[in-house]
N, C-alpha and C positions, 0 to 999 in steps of 0.2 A: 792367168789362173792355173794351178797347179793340182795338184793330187789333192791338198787340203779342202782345196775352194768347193772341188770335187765329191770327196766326203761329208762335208758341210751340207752343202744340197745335199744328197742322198740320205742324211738323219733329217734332216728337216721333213723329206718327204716319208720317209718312213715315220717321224713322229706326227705328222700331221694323216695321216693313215691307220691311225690306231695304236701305232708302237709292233715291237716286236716280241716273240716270245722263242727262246730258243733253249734248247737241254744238251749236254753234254752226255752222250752214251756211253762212249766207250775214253779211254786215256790210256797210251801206251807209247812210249819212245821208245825207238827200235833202232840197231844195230846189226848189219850182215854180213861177218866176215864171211870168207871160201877158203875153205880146207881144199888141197889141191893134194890130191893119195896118186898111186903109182899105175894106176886102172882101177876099172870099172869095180869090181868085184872087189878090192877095198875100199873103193868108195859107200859100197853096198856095208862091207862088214863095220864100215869106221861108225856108218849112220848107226847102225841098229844097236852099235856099240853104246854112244851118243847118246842116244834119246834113253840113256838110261840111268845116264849120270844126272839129271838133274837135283838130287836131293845132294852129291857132292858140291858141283859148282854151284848152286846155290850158297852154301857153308864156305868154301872158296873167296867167295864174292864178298859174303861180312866183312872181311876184311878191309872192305876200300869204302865202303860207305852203309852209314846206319840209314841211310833215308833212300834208296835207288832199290828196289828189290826185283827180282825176275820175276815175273809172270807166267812166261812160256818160253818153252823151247821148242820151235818148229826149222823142220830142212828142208831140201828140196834138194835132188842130184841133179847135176848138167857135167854130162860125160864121166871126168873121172875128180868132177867139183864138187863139193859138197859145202851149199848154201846153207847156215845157219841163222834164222832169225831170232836172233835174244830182242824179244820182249819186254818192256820194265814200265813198272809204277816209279816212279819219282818226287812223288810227292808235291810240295806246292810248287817247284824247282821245275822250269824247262826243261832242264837236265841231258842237256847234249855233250857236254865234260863230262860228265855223273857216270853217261851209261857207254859213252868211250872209256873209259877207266876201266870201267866192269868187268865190260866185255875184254880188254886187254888183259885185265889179271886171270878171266876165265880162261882164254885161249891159250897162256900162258900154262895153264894147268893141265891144260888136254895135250896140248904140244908134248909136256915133260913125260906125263901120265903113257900119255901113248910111245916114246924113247923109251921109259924105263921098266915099263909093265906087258907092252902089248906089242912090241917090236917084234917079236916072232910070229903076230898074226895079219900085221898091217904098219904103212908107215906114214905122215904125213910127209913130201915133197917139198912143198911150199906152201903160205900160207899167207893172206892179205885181211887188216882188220876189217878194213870200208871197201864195198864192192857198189858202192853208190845206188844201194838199193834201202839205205836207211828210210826212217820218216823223216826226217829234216830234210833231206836231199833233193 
């Protein structure tokens, strides 16, 4: 007997116990690349930069999908790393392609954004999309 036979029992006894009743609270696929800046203190300035772009990257984003949308943008620093969690509704879609897409066209804009606009205040180093702190992961 295997996983099935496994399951099988366990509806049974759950249907033979009344059934179950259960609700969806919350739905959100996440993505967390790291912005990796030159020290602390652009790690500091990139953040506060960041968390204010969202009505750009948001606009950004249309671009790659009508049905994936951001929810939230939240960070976190570790040293001179800056943790970004994009957030997203996806609609009836799993959407683990969806919001890797997203998030690569966004990060591509913050990348550019920060080279062509903000290189005299801060710089990104390096930069990875998946730091295996998604939801799927």
């Amino acid at each position: 007997p295997g996983i099935s036979a496994s399951a099988s029992r366990g509806a049974r006894v759950l249907n033979d116990s009344g059934g179950v009743v259960s609700r969806v609270t919350n739905v959100a696929q996440r993505r967390t690349p790291v912005f990796i800046m030159a020290d602390l203190a652009d790690a500091i300035a990139f953040n506060k930069w960041l968390m204010q772009q969202v009505p750009r990257i948001r606009a950004v984003q249309e671009e790659v999908s009508e049905h994936g949308r951001l929810i939230k943008l939240q960070s976190y620093i570790v040293g001179r790393g800056v943790h970004v969690n994009f957030l997203y509704s996806t609609g009836d879609a799993a959407g683990q392609n969806m919001v890797t897409a997203l998030t690569h066209k966004a990060s591509q804009w913050i990348m550019e954004t920060v080279k062509t606009e903000l290189a005299d205040q801060f710089s990104i180093k390096d930069y990875c999309i998946e730091t295996l702190q998604s939801g799927d992961k």
